[in-house]
Backbone as numpy.savetxt, mean C-alpha at the origin, in Angstrom:
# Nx Ny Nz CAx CAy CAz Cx Cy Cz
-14.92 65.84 -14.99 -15.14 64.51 -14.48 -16.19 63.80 -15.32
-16.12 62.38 -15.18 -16.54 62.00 -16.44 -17.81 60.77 -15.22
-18.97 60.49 -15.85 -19.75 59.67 -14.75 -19.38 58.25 -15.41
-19.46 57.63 -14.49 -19.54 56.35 -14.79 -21.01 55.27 -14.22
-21.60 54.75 -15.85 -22.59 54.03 -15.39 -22.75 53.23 -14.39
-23.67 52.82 -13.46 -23.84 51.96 -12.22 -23.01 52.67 -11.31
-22.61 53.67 -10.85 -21.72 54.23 -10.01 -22.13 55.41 -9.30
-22.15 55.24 -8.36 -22.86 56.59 -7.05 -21.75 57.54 -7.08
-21.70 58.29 -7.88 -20.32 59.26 -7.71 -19.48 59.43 -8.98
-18.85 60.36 -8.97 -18.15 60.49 -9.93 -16.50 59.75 -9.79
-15.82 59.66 -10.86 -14.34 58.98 -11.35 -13.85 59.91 -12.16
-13.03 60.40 -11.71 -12.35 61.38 -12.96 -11.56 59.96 -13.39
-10.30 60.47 -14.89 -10.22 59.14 -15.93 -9.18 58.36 -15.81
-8.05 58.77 -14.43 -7.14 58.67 -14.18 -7.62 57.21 -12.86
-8.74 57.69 -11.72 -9.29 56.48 -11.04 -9.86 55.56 -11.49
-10.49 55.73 -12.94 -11.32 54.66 -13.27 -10.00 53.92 -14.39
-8.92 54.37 -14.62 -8.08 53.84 -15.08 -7.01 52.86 -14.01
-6.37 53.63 -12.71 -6.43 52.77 -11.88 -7.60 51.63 -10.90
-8.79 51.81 -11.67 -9.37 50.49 -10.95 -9.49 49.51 -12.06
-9.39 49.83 -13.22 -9.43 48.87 -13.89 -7.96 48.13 -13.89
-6.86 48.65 -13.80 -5.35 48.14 -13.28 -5.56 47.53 -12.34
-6.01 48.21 -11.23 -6.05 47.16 -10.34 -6.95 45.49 -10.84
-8.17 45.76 -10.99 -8.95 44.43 -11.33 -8.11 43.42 -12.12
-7.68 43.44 -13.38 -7.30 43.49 -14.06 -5.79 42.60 -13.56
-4.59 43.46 -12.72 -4.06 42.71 -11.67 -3.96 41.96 -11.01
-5.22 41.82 -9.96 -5.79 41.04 -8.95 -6.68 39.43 -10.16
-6.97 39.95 -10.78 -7.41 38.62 -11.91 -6.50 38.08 -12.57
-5.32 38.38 -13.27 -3.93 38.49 -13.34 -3.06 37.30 -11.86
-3.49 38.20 -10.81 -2.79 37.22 -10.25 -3.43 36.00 -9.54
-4.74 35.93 -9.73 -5.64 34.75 -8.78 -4.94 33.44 -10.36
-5.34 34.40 -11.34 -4.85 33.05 -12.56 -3.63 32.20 -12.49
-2.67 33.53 -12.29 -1.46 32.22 -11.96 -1.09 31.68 -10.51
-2.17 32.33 -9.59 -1.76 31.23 -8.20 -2.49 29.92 -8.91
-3.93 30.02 -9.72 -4.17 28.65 -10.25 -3.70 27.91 -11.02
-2.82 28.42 -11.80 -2.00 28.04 -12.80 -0.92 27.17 -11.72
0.02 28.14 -11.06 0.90 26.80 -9.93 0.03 26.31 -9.40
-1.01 26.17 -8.74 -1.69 25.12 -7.54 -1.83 23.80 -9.20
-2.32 24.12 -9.72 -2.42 23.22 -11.00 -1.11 22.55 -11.54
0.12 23.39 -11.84 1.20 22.34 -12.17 1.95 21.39 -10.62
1.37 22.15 -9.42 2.02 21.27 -8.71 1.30 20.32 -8.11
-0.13 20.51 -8.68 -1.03 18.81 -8.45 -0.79 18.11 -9.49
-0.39 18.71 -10.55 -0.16 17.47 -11.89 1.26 16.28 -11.60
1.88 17.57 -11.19 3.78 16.87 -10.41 3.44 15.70 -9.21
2.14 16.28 -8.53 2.06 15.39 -6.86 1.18 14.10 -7.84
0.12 14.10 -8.71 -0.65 13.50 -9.15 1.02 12.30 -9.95
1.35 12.58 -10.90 2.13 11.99 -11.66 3.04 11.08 -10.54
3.71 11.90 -9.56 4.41 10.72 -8.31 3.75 9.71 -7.25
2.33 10.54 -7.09 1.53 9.08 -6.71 1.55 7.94 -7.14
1.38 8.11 -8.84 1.11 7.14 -9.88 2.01 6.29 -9.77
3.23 6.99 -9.76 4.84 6.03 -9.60 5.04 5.25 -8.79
4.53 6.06 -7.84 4.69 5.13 -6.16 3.67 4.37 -5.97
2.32 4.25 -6.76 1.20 3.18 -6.24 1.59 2.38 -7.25
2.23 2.46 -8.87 2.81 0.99 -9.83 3.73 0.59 -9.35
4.89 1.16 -8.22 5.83 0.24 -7.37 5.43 -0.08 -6.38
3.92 0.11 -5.95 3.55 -0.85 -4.82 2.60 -2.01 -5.08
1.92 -1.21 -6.22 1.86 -2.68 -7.16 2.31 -3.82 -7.74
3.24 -3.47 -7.90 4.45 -4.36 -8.46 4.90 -5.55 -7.22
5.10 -4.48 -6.11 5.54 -5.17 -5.05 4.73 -6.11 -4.80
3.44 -5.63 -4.50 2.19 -6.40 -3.73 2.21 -7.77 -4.77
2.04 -7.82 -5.72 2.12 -8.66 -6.77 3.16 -9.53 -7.11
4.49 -9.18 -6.48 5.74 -9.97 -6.21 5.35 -10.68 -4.51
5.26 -9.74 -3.79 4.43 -10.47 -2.55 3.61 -11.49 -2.65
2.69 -11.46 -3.26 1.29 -12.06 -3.70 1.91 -13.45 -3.97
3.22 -13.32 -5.29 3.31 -14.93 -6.16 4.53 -15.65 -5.09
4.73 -15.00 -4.02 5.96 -15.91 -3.09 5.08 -16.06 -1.89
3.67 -15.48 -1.65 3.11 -15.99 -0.61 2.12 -17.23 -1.35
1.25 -17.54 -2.24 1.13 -18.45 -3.42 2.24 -19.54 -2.82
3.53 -19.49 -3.06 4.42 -20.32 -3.33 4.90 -20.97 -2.42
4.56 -20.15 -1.07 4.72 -20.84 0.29 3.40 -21.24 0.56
2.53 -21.23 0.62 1.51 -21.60 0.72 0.91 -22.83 0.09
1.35 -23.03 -1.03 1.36 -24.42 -1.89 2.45 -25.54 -0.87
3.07 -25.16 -0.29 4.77 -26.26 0.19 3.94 -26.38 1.36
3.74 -25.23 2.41 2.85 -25.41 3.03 1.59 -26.20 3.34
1.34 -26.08 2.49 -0.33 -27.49 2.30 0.30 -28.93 1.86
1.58 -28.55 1.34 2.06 -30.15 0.64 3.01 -30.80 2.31
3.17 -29.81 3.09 3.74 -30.43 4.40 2.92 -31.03 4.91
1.52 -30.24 5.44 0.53 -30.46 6.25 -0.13 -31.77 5.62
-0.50 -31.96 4.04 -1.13 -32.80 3.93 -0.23 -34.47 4.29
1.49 -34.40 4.50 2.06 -35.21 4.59 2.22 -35.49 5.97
2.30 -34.40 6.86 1.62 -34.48 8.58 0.43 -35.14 8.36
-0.69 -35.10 7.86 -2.19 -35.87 8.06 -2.13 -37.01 7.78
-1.13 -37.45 6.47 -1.27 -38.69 6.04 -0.01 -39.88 7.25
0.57 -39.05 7.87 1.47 -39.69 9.20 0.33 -39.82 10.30
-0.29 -38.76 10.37 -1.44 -38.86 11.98 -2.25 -40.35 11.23
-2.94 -40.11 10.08 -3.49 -41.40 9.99 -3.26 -43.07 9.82
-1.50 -43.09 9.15 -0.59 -44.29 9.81 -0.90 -44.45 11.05
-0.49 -43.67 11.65 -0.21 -43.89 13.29 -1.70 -44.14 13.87
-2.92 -43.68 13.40 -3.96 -44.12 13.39 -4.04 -45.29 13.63
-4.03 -45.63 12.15 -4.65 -47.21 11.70 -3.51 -48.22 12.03
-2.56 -47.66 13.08 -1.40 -48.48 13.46 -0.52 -49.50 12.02
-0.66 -48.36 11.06 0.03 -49.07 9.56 1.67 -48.35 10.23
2.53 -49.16 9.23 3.86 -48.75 9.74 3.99 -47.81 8.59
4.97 -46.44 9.57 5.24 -45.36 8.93 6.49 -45.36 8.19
7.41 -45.93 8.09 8.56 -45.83 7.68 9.48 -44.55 8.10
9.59 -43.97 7.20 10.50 -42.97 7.50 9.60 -41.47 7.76
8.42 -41.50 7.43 7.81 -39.95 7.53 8.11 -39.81 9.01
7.95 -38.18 8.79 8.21 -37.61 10.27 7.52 -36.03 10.25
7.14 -35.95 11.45 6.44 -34.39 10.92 6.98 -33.45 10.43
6.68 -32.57 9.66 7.65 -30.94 9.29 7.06 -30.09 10.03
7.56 -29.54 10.68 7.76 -27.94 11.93 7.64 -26.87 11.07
8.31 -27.18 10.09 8.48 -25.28 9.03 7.64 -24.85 8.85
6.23 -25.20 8.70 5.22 -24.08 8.74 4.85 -23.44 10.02
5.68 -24.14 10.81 5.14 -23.40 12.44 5.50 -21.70 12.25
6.44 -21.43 11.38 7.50 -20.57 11.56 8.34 -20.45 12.44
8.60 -21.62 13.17 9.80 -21.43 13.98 10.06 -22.88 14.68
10.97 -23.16 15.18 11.23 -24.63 15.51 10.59 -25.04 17.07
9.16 -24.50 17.25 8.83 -24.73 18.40 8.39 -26.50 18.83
7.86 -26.78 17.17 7.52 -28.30 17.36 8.51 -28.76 18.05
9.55 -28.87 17.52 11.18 -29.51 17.27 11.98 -29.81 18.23
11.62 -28.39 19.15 12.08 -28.76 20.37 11.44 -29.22 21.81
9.59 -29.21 21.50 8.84 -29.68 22.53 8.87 -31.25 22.16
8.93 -31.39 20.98 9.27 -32.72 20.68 10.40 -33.81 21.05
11.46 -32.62 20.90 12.56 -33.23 21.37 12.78 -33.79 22.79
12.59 -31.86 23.80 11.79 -32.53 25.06 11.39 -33.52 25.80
10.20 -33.84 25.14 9.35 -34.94 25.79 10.04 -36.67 24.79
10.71 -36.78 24.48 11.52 -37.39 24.11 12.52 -37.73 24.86
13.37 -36.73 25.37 14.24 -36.76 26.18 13.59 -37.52 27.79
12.47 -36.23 27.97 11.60 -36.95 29.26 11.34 -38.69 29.18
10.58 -39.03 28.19 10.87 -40.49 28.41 11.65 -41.19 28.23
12.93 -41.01 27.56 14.27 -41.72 27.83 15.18 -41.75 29.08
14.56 -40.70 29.95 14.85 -40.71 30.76 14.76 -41.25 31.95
């Protein structure tokens, strides 16, 4: 039997050959569980990427059609203000009439209509 330094006991050459197999093994295999945990965060990392530049994309297609309603939008309202202030200054309006479409829905249109009806009545 052969001693082995730092070791309380003896190893004949056959155990100290299976512990080094084993170590050796067990280091062996911690490497390639890190090796996959590593290619399959690079795979999850790389499809994030994909999926946050097509939500980018989106948000940014979102972005220039909310912009675009939002401009028509202010060009209604400011043509509603410039009718409230005819009707103000009792100047004649001609043909303006309010726009509802930014209400998102035809609620003006038909309380309007309504009370329209009520006094023709």
């Amino acid at each position: 039997m052969r001693k082995v330094p730092y070791f309380k006991g003896e190893l004949d050459a056959f155990q100290l050959i299976s512990k080094k197999a084993m170590y050796r093994g067990l280091l062996l295999a911690l490497a390639f569980e890190n090796l996959a945990e590593y290619v399959h965060e690079r795979r999850q990392l790389s499809k994030a990427r994909r999926e946050l530049a097509l939500e980018a994309a989106e948000n940014r297609r979102t972005w220039a059609s909310n912009v675009t309603e939002a401009a028509r939008i202010q060009q209604e309202l400011d043509a509603d203000l410039r009718l409230i202030q005819a009707v103000r200054s009792h100047a004649p309006v001609g043909d303006l009439k309010f726009e509802y479409s930014h209400w998102g829905c035809n609620r003006g249109k038909r309380a309007a209509g309504k009370a329209q009806r009520a006094r023709s009545e």
